[in-house]
N, CA, C and O atoms as CSV, one atom per row, in Angstrom:
chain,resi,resn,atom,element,x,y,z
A,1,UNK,N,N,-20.902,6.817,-12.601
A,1,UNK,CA,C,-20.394,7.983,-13.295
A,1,UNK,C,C,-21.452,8.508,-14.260
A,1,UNK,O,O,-22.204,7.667,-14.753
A,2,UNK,N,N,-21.560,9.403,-14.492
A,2,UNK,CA,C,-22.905,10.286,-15.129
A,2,UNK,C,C,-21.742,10.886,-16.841
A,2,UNK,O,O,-20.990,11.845,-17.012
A,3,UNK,N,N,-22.046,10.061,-17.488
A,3,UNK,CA,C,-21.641,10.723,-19.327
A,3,UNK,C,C,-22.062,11.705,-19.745
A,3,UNK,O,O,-23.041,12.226,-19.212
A,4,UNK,N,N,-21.452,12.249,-20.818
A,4,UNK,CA,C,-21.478,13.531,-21.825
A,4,UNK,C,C,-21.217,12.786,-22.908
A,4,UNK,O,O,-20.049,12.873,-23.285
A,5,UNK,N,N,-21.864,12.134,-23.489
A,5,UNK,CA,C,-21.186,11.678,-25.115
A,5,UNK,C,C,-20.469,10.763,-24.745
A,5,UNK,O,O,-20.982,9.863,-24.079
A,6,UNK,N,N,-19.033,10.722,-25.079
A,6,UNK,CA,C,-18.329,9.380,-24.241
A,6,UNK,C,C,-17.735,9.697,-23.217
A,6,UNK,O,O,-17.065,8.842,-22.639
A,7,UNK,N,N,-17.842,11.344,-22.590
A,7,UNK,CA,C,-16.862,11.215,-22.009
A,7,UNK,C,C,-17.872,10.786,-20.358
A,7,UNK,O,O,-18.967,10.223,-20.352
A,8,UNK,N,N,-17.112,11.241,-19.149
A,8,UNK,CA,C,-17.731,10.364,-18.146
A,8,UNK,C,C,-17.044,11.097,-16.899
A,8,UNK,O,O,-15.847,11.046,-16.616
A,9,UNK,N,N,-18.125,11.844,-16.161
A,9,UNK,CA,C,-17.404,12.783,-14.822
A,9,UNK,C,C,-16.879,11.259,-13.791
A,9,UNK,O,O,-17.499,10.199,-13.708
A,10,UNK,N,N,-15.654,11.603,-13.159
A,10,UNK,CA,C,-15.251,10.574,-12.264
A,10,UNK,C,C,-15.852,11.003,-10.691
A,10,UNK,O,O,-16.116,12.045,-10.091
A,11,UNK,N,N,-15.902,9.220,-10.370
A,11,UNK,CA,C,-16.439,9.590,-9.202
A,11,UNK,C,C,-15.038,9.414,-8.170
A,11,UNK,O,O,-13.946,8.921,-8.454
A,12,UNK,N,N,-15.566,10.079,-6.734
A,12,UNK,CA,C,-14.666,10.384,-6.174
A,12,UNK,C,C,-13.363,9.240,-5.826
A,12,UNK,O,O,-12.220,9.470,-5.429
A,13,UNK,N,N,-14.090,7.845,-6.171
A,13,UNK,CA,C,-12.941,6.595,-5.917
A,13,UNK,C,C,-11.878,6.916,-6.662
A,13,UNK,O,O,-10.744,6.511,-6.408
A,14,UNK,N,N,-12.245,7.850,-7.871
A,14,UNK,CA,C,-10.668,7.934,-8.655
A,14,UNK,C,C,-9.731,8.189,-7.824
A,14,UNK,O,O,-8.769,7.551,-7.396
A,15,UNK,N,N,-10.150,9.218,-7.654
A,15,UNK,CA,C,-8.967,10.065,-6.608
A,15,UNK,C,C,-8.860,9.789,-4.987
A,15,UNK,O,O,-8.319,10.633,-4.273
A,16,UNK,N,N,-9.319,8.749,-4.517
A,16,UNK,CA,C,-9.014,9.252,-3.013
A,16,UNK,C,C,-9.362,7.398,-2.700
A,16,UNK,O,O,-10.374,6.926,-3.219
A,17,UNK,N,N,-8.832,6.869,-2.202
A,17,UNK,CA,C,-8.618,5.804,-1.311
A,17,UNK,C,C,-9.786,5.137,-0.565
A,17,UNK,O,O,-10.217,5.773,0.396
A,18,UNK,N,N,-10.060,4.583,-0.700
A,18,UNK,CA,C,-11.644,3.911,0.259
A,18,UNK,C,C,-11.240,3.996,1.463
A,18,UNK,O,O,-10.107,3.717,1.856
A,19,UNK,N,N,-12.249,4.429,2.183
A,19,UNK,CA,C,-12.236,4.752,3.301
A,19,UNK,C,C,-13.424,3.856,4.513
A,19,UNK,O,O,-14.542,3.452,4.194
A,20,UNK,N,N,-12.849,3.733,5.775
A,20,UNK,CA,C,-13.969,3.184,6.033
A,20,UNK,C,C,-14.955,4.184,6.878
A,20,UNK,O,O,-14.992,5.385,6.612
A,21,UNK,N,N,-15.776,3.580,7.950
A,21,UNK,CA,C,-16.905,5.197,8.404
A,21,UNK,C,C,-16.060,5.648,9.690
A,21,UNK,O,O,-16.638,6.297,10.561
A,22,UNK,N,N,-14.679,5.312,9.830
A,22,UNK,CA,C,-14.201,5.833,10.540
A,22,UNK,C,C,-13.501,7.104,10.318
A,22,UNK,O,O,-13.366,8.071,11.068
A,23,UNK,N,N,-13.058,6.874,9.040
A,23,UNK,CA,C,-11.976,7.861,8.068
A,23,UNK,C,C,-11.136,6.978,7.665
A,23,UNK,O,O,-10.578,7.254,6.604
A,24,UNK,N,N,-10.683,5.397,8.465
A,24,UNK,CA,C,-9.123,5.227,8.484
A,24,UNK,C,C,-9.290,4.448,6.700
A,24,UNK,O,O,-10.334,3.985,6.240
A,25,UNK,N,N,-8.235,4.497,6.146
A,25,UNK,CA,C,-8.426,3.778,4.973
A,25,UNK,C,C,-8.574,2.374,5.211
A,25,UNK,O,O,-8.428,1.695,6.227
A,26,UNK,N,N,-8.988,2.024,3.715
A,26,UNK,CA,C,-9.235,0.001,3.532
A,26,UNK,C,C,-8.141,-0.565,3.631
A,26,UNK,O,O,-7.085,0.015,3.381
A,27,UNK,N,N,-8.225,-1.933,4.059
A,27,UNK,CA,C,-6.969,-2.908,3.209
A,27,UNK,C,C,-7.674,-3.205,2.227
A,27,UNK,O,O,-8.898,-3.168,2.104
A,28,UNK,N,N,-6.737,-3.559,1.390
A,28,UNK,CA,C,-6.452,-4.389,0.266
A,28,UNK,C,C,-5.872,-5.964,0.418
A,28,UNK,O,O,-4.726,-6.096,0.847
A,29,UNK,N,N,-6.542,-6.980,0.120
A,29,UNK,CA,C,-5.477,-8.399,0.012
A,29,UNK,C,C,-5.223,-8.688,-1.784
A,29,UNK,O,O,-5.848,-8.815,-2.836
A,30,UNK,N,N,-3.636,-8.676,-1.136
A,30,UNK,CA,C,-3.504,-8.799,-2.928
A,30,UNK,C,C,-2.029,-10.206,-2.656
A,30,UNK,O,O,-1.561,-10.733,-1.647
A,31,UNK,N,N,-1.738,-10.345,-4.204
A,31,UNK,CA,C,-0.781,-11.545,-4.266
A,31,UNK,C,C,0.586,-11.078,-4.075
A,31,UNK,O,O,0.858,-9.984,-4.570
A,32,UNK,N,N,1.263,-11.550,-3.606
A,32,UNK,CA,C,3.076,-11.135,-3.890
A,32,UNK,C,C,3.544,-11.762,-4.845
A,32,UNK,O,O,4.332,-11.245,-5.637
A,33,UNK,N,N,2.999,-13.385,-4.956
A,33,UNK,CA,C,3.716,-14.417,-5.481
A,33,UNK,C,C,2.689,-15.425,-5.987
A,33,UNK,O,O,1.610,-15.160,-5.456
A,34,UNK,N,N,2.624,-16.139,-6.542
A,34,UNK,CA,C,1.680,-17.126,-7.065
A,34,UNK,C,C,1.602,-17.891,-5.701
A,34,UNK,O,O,2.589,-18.330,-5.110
A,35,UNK,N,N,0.125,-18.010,-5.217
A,35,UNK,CA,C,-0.315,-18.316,-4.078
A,35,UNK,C,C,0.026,-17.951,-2.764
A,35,UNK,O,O,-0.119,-18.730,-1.822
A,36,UNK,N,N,0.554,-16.604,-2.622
A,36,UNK,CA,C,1.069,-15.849,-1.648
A,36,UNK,C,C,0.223,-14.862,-1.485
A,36,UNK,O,O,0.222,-14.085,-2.440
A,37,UNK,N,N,-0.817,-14.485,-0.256
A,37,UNK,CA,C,-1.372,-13.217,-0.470
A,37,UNK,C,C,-1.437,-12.264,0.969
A,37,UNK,O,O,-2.147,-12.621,1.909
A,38,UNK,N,N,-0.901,-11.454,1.001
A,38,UNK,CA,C,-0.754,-10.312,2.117
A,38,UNK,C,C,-1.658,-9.208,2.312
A,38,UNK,O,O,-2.133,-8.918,1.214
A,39,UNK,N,N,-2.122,-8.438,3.257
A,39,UNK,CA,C,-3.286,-7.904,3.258
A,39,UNK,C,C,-2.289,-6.712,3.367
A,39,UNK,O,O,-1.073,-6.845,3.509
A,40,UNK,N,N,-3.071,-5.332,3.269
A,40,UNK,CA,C,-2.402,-4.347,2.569
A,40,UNK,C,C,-3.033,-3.053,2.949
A,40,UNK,O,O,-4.145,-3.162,2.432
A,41,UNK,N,N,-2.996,-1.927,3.522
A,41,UNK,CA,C,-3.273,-0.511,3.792
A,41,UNK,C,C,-2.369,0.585,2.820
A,41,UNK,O,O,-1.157,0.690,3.004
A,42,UNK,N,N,-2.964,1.261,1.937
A,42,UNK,CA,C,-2.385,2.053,1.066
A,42,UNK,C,C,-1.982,2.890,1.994
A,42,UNK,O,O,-2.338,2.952,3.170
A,43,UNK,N,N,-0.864,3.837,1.143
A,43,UNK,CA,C,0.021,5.033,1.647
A,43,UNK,C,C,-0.749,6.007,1.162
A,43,UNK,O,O,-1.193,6.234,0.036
A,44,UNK,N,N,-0.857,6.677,2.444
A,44,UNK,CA,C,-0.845,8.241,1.887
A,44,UNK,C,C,0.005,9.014,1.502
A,44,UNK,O,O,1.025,9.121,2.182
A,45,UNK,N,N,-0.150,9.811,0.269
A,45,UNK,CA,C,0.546,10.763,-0.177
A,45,UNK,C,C,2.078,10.955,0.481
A,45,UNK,O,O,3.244,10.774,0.131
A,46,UNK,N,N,1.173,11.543,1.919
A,46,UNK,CA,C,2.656,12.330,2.636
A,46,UNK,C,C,3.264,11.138,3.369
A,46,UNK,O,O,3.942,11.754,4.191
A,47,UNK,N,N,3.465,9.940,3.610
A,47,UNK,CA,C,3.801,8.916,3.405
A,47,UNK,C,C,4.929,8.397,2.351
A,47,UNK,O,O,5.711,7.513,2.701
A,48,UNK,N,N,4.969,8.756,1.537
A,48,UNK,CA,C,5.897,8.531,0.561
A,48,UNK,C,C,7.234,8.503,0.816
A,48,UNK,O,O,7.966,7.597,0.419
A,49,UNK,N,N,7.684,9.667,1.610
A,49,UNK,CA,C,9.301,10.143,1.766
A,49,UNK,C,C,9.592,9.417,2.814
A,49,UNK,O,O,10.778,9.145,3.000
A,50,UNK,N,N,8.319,8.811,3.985
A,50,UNK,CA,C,9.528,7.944,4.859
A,50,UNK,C,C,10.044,6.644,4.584
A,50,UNK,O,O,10.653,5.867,5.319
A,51,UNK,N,N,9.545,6.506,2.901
A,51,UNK,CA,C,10.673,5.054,2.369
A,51,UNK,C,C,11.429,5.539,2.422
A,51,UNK,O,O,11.975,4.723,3.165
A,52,UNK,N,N,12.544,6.677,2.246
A,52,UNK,CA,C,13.617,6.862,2.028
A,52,UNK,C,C,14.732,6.599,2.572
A,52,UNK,O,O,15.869,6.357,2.167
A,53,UNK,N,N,13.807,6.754,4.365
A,53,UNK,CA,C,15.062,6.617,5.351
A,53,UNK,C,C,14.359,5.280,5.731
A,53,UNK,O,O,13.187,5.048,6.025
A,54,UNK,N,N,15.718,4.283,5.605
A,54,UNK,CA,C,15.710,2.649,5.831
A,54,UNK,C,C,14.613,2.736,7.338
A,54,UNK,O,O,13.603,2.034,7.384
A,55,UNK,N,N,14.891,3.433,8.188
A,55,UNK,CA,C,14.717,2.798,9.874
A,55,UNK,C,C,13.091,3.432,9.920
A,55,UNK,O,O,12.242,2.833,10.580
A,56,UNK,N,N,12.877,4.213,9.449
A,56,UNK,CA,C,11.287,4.707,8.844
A,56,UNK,C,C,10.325,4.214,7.907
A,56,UNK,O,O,9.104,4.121,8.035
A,57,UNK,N,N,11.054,3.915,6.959
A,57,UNK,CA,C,10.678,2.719,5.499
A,57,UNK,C,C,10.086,1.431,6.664
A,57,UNK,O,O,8.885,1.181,6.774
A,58,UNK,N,N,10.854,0.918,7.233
A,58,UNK,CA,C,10.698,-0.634,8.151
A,58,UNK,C,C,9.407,-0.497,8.638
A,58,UNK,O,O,8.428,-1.161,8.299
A,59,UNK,N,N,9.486,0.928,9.932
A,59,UNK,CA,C,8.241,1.094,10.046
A,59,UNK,C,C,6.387,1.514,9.792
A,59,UNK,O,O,5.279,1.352,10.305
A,60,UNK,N,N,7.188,2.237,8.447
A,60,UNK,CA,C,5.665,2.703,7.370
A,60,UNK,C,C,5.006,1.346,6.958
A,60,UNK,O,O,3.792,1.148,6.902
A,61,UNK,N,N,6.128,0.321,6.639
A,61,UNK,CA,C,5.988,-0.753,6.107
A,61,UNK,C,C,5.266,-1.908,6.686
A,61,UNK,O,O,4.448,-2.624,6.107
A,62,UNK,N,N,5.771,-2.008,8.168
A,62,UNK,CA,C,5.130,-2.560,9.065
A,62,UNK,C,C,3.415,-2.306,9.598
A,62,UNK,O,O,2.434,-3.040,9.729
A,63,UNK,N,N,3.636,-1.203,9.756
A,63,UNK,CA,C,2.035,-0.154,10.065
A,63,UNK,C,C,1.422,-0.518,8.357
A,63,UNK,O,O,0.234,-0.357,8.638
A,64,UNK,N,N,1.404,-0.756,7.361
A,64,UNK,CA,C,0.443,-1.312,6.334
A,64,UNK,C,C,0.257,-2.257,6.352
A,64,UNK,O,O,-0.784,-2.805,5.990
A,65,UNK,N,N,1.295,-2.788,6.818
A,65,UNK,CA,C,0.985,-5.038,6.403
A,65,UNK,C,C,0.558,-5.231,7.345
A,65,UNK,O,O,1.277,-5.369,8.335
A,66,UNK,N,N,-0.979,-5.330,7.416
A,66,UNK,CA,C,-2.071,-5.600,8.075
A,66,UNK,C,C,-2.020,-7.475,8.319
A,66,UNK,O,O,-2.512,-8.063,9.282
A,67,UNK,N,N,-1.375,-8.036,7.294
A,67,UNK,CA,C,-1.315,-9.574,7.557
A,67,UNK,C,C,-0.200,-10.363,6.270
A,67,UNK,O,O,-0.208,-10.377,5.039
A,68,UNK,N,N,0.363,-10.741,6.949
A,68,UNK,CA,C,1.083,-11.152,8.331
A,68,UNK,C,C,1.228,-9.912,9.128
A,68,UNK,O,O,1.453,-8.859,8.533
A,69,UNK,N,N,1.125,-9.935,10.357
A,69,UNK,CA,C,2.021,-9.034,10.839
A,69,UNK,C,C,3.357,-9.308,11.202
A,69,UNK,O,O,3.795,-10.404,11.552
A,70,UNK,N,N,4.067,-8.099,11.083
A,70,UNK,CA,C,6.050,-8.154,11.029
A,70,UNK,C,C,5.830,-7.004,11.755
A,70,UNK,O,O,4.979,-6.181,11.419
A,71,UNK,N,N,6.519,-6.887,12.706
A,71,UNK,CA,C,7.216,-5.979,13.683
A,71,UNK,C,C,8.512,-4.753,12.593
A,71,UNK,O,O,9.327,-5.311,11.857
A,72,UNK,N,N,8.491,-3.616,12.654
A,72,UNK,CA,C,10.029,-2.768,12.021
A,72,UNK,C,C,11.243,-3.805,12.116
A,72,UNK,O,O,11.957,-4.257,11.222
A,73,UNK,N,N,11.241,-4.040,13.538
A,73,UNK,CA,C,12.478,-4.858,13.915
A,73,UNK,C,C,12.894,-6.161,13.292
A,73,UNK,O,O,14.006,-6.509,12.896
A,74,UNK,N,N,11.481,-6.953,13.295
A,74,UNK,CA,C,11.865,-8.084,12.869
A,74,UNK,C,C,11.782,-7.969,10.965
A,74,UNK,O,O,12.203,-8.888,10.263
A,75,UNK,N,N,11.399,-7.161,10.599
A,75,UNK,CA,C,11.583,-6.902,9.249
A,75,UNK,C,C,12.996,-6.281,8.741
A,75,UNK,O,O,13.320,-6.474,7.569
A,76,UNK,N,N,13.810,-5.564,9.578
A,76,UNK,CA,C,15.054,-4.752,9.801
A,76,UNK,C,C,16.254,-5.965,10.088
A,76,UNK,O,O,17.357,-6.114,9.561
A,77,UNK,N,N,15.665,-6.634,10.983
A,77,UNK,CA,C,16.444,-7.722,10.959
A,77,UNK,C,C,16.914,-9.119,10.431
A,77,UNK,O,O,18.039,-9.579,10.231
A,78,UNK,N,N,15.691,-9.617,10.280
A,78,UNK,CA,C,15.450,-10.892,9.558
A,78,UNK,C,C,15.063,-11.063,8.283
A,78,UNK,O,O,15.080,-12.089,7.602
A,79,UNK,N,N,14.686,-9.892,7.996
A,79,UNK,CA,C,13.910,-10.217,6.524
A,79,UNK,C,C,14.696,-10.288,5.228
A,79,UNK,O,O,15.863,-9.938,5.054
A,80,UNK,N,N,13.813,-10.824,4.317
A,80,UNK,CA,C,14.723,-11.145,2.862
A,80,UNK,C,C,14.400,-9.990,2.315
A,80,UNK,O,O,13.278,-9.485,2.354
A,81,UNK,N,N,15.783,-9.341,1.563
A,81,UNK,CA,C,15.361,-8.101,1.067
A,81,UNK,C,C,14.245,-8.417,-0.488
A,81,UNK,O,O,13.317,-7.673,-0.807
A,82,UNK,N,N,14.522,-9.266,-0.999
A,82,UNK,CA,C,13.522,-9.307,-2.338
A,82,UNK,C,C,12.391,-9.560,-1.997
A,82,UNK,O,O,11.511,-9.112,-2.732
A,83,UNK,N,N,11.892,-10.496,-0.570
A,83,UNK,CA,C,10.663,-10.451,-0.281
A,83,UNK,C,C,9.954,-8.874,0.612
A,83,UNK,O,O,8.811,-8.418,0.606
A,84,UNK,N,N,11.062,-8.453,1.214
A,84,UNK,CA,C,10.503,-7.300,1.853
A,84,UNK,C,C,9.795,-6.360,0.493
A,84,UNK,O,O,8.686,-5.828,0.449
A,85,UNK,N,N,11.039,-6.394,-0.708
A,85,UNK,CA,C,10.203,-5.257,-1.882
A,85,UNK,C,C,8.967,-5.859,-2.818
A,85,UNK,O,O,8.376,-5.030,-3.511
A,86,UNK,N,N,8.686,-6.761,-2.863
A,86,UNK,CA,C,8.061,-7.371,-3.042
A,86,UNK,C,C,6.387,-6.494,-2.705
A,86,UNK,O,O,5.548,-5.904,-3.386
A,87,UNK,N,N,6.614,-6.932,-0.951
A,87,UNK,CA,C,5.957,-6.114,-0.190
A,87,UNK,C,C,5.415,-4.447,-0.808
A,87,UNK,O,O,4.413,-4.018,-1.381
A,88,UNK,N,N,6.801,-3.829,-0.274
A,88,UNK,CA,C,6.763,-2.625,-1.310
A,88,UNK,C,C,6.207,-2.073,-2.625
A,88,UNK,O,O,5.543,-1.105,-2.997
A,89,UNK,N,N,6.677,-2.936,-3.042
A,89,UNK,CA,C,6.264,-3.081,-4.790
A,89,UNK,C,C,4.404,-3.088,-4.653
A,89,UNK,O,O,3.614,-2.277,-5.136
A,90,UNK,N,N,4.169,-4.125,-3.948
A,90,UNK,CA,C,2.371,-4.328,-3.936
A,90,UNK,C,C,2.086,-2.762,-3.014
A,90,UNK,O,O,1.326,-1.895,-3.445
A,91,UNK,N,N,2.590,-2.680,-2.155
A,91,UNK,CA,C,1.988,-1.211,-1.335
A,91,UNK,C,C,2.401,-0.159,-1.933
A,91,UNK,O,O,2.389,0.904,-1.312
A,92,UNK,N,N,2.716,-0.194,-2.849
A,92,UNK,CA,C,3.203,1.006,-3.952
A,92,UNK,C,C,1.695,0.846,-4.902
A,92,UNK,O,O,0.686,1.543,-4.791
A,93,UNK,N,N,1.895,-0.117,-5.689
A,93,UNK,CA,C,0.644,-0.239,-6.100
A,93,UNK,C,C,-0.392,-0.447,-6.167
A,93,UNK,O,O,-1.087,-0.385,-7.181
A,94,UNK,N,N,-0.871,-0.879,-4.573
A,94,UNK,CA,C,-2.404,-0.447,-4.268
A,94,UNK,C,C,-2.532,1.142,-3.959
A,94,UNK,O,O,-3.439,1.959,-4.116
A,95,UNK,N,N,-1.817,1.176,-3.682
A,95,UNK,CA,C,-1.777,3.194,-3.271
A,95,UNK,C,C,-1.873,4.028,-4.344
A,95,UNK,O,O,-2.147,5.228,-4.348
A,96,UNK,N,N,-1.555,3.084,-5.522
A,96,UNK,CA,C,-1.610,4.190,-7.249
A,96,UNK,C,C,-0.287,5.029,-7.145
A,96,UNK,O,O,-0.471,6.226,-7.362
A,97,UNK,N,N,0.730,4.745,-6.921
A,97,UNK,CA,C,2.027,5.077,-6.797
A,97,UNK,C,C,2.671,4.407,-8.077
A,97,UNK,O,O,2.896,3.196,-8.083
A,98,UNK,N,N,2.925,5.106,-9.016
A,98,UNK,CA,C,3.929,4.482,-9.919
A,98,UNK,C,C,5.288,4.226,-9.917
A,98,UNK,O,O,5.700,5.275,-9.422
A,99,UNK,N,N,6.501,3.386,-10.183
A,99,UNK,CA,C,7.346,2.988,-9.736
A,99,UNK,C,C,7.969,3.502,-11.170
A,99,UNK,O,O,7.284,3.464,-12.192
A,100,UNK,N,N,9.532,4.061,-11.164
A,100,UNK,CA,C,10.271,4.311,-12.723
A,100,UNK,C,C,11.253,4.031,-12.666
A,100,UNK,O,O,11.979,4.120,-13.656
């Protein structure tokens, strides 16, 4: 970043998601739980609204969790809901999505 006094022009990582030389974005491996760690593809923007609908949420959700992989279905079906948000919760916040 290049300063003015204190202040400091941002570089483009502020705003926009690492990317790789393909275009597609990075994962992220981050923790869920003390010694639990899941690998992670941020949301885009327009991404956001298909948490809303459960049977879309499963699958946005699925298409990020790069590791483990979980199938929509088997996340729709089997899964624990506090561990599924969990999930959520971390792919909310590698994406810079604030939660209120």
């Amino acid at each position: 970043m290049l300063g003015r006094g204190k202040l400091a022009i941002a570089d483009k990582s502020y705003f926009l998601h690492e990317r790789d030389e393909k275009g597609n974005l990075k994962s992220k491996i981050v923790e869920v739980e003390k010694g639990v760690e899941i690998e992670l593809i941020p949301l885009a923007d327009g991404e956001l609204s298909t948490l809303a609908d459960p049977k879309k949420g499963y699958i946005t959700i699925s298409t990020h969790l790069v590791s483990p992989k979980i199938t929509p279905d088997e996340l729709e079906k089997y899964g624990k809901s506090g561990k599924i948000k969990r999930i959520l919760d971390k792919m909310l916040e590698v994406s810079g999505i604030e939660t209120r």
